[in-house]
C-alpha positions as CSV (number, residue, x, y, z in Angstrom):
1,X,-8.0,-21.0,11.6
2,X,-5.4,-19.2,13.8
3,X,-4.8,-15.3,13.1
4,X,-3.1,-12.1,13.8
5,X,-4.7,-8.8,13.6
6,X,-2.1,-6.2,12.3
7,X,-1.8,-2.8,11.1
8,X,0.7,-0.3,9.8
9,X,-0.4,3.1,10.9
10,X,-4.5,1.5,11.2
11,X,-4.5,0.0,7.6
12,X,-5.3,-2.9,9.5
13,X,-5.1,-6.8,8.4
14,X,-5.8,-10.2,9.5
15,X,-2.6,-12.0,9.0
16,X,-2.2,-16.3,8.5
17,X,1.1,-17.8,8.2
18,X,0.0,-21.4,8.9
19,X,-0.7,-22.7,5.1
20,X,2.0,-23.4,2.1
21,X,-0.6,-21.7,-0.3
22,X,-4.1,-19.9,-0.5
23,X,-7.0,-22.0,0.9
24,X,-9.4,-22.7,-1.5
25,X,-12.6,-19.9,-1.8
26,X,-10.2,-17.9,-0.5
27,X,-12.0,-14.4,-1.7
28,X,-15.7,-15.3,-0.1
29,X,-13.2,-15.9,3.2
30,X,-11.4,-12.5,2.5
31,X,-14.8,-11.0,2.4
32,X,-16.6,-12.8,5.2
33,X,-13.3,-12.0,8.0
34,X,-12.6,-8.6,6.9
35,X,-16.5,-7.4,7.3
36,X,-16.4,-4.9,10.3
37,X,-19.8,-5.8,12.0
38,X,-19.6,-9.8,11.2
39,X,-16.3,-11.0,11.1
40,X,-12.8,-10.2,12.7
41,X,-12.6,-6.6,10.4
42,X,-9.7,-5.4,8.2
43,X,-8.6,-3.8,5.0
44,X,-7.5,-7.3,3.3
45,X,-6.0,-10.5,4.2
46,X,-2.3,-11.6,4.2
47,X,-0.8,-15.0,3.4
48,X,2.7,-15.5,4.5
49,X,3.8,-18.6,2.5
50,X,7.3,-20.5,1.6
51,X,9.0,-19.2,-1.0
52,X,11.1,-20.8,-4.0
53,X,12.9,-17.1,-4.6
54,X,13.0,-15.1,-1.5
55,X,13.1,-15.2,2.3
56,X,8.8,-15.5,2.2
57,X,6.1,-14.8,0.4
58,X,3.1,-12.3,0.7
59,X,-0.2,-12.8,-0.7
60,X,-3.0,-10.2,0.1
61,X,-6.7,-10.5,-0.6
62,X,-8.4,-7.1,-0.4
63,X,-11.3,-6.8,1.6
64,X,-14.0,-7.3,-1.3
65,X,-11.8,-10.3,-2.3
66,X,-10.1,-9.1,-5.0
67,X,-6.1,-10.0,-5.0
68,X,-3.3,-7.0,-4.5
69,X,-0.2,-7.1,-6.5
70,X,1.6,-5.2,-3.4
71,X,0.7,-3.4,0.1
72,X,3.7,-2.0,1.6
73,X,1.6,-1.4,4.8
74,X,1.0,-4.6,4.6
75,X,5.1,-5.7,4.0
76,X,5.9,-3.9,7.0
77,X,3.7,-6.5,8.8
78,X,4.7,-9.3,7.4
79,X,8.8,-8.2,8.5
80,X,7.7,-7.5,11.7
81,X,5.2,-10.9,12.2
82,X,8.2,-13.3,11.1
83,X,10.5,-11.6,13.4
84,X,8.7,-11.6,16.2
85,X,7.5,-14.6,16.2
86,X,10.7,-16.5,15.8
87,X,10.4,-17.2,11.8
88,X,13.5,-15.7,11.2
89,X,15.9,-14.1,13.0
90,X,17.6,-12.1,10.2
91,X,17.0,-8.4,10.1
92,X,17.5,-8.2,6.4
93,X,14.8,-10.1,4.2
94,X,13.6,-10.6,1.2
95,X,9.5,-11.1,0.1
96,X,8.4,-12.4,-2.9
97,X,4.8,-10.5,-3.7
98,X,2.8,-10.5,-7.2
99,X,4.7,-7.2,-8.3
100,X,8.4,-9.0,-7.5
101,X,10.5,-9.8,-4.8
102,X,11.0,-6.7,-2.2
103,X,13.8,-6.5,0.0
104,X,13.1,-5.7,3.9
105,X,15.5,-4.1,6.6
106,X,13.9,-4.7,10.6
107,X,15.2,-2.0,13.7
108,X,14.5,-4.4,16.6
109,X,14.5,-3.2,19.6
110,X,15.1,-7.0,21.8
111,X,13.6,-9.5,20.3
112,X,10.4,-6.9,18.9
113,X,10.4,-5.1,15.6
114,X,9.8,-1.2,16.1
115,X,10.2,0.1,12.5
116,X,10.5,-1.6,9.5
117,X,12.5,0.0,6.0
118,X,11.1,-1.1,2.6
119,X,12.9,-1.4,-0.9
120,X,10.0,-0.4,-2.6
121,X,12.2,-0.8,-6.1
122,X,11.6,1.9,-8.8
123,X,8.5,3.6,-9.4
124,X,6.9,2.6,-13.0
125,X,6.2,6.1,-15.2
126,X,5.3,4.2,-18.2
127,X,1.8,4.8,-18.7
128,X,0.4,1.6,-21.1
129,X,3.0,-0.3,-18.0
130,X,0.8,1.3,-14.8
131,X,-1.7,0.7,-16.7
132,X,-3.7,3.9,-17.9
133,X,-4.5,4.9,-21.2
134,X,-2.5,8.1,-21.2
135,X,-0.2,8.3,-24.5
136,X,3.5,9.3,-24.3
137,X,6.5,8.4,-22.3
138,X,4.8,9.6,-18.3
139,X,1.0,10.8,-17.2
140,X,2.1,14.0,-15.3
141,X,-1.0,16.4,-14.3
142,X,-3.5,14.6,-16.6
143,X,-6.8,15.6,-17.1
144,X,-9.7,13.3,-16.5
145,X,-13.6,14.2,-16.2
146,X,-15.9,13.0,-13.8
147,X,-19.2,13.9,-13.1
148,X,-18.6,17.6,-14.6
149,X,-15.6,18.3,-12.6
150,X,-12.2,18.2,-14.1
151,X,-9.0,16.8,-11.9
152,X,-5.5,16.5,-13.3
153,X,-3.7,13.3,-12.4
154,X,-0.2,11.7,-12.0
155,X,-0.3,8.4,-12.8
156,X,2.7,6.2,-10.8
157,X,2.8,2.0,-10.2
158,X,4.9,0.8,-7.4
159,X,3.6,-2.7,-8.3
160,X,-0.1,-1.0,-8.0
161,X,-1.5,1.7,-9.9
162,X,-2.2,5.2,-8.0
163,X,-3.6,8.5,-9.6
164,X,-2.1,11.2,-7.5
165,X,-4.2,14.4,-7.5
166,X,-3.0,17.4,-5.5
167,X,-6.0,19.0,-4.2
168,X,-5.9,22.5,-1.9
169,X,-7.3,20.4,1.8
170,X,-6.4,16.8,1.3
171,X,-7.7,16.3,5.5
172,X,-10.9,17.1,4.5
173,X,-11.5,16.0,1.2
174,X,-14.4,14.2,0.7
175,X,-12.6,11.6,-0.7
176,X,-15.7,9.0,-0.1
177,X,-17.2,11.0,-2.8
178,X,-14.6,11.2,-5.7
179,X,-12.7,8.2,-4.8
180,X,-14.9,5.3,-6.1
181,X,-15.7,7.2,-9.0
182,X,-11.9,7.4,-10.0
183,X,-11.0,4.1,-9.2
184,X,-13.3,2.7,-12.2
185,X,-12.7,5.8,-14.5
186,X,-12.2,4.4,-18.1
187,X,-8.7,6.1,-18.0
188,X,-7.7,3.2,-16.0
189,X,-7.9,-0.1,-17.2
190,X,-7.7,-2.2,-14.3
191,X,-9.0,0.2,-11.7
192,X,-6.7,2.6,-9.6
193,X,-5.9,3.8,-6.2
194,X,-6.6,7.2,-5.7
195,X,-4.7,9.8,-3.4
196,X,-5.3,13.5,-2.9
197,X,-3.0,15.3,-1.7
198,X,-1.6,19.1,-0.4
199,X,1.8,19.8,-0.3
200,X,2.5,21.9,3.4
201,X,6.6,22.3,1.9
202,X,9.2,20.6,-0.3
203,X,9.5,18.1,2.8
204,X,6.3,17.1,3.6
205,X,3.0,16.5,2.2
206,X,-0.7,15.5,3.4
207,X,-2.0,12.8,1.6
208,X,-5.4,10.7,2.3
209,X,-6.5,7.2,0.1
210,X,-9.4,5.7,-1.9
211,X,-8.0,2.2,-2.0
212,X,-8.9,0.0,-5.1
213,X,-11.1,-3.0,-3.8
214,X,-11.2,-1.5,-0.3
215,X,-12.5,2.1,0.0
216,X,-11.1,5.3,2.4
217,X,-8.3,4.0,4.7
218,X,-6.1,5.2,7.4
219,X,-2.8,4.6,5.3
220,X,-1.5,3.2,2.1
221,X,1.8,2.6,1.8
222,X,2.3,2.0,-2.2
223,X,0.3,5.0,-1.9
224,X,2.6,7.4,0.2
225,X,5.2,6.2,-2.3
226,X,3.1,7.1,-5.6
227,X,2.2,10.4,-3.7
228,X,6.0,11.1,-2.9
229,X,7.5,10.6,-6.4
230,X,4.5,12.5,-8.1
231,X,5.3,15.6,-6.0
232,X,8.8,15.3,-7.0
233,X,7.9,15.3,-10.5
234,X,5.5,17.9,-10.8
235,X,8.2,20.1,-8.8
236,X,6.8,20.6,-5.2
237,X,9.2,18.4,-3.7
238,X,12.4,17.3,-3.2
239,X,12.9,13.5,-2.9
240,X,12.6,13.2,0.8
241,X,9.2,13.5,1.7
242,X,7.4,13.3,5.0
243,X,3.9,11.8,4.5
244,X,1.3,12.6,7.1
245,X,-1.5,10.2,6.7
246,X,-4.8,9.8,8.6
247,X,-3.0,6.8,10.9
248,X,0.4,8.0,11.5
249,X,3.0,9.2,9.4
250,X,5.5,7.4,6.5
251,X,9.1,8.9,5.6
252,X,9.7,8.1,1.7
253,X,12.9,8.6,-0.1
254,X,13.2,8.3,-3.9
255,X,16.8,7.6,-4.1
256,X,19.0,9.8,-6.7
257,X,21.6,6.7,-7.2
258,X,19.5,3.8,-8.1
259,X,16.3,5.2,-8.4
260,X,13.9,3.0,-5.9
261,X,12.1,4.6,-3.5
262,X,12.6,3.7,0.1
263,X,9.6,3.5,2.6
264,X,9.9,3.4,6.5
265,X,7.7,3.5,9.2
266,X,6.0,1.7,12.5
267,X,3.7,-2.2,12.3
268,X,1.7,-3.5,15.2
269,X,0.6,-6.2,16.3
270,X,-2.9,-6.2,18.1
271,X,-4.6,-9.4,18.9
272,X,-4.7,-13.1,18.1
273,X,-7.1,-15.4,17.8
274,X,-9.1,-18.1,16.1
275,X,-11.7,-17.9,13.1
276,X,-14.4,-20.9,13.5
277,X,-15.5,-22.2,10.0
C-alpha cells in the first residue's frame, strides 16, 4: 500500500488515494499504521475516493479506528494532495465528507499548494443536533461535573462535536488530565472533542485539543472553528479570530452574511512511502 504522510500544522496523517472505497478491516489498519512506535504514526487515516456529488471524497479513520464525521486539518490535506499531485488542476473544489460536502479554495504558488481556505459551512448551536443533552435552543457556558471540579462548556458541531471551555492558561493546561474524562462525560452522547482555551484579545485566542478517538494534538481544525464561534458567543470576540495552536496557527472567520465560518491556514507534505501487509 502506497502513502503520503501529511500534516496541517503537525496534526499529522497518513494519506491513500489509490482505492474507490475503504479496504476491508479498515479500523485494525487505522490502528496498526497510526501507532507511533510500530507503524508509520499519525492522528488518523485519510481516504481520498471518487465521488458521485462533489469534486472528491474524504474519509478519515481516527487513530484508535474509530471513523470522523470531518477534520478540517485534514481537508486542507486532501486540497493540497490532489493538487499537487496532478488530480486536479482546479483551485476551487468541492469534498464530500460524512458531515456534507465542503467547498475548498487552493493559493498555489507554481504548481505547489501554500495555503488552503475552507467553507467550513455554518456552525450547529442546536444542542439535541451536536449532540449533548443540554435543553433549550444553544449550550452556552454549561456546567458539567467531573471528578469534583466544575467547568462550564459551549457546546458547537462543525460536523463534529466540541465542548469549548475557556480556562485562564490554555498553553499549559494539563489537558491530558481533563480531556479523556470530558470526551466520555454523560453530557455527551456520542463523545466530544474537547478545547480549552484563553482569550489574549477580541482577535486572537490560545486554544489546545483533546481529540475524540485520538487524544492531545498539535491542532484541530473543526476545533479552532468551534473555539472561534464560542468566543464570539460568550462575548470575548469579534468574528475574526486568530487561533494560535500548539503546531502553527489558524485564521477563522464566522461570516456576518451567510453565517459559515471560514478556515485558512498552511498543509504539508512530508514523506512517501509503502506499507508492507
Amino acid at each position: 500500500m502506497n502513502f503520503t504522510k501529511m500534516n496541517g500544522l503537525g496534526n499529522d496523517f497518513v494519506v491513500m488515494a489509490q482505492y474507490d472505497r475503504l479496504p476491508d478491516h479498515v479500523a485494525e489498519l487505522a490502528q496498526n499504521m497510526c501507532n507511533r512506535h510500530f507503524g508509520v504514526g499519525a492522528d488518523g487515516l485519510v481516504f481520498i475516493l471518487p465521488s458521485d456529488k462533489a469534486d472528491f471524497r474524504m474519509r478519515i479513520i481516527n487513530a484508535d479506528g474509530s471513523e470522523a464525521e470531518q477534520c478540517g486539518n485534514a481537508i486542507r490535506c486532501v486540497g493540497k494532495y490532489v493538487y499537487d499531485h496532478q488530480m486536479t488542476t482546479k483551485k476551487e473544489l468541492s469534498i464530500e465528507t460524512l458531515a456534507g460536502i465542503q467547498h475548498v479554495f487552493l493559493h498555489a504558488e507554481g504548481d505547489r499548494v501554500s495555503e488552503v481556505k475552507v467553507d467550513m459551512g455554518p456552525p450547529v448551536l442546536i444542542p439535541n443536533e451536536i449532540p449533548t443533552k443540554v435543553e433549550g435552543e444553544k449550550a452556552i457556558q454549561i456546567p458539567i461535573e467531573v471528578k469534583g471540579k466544575t467547568f462550564h462548556f459551549t457546546a458547537v458541531s462543525m460536523g463534529n462535536p466540541h465542548a469549548v471551555i475557556f480556562v485562564d492558561d490554555a498553553v499549559h493546561y494539563p489537558v491530558e488530565t481533563w480531556g479523556p474524562l470530558i470526551e466520555v462525560h454523560p453530557m455527551f452522547p456520542k463523545k466530544t472533542n474537547v478545547e480549552f482555551v484563553t482569550v489574549r484579545n477580541d482577535g486572537e485566542v490560545d486554544m489546545r485539543v483533546w481529540e475524540r478517538g485520538v487524544g492531545q494534538t498539535l491542532a484541530c481544525g473543526t476545533g479552532a472553528c468551534a473555539t472561534a464561534v464560542a468566543s464570539h458567543l460568550v462575548g470575548k470576540t469579534g468574528r475574526k479570530v486568530l487561533v494560535h495552536l500548539k503546531g502553527g496557527d489558524l485564521l477563522i472567520e464566522w461570516n456576518l452574511e451567510d453565517h459559515h465560518v471560514y478556515m485558512t491556514g498552511q498543509a504539508t507534505e512530508t514523506f512517501s512511502g509503502t506499507w508492507l501487509l
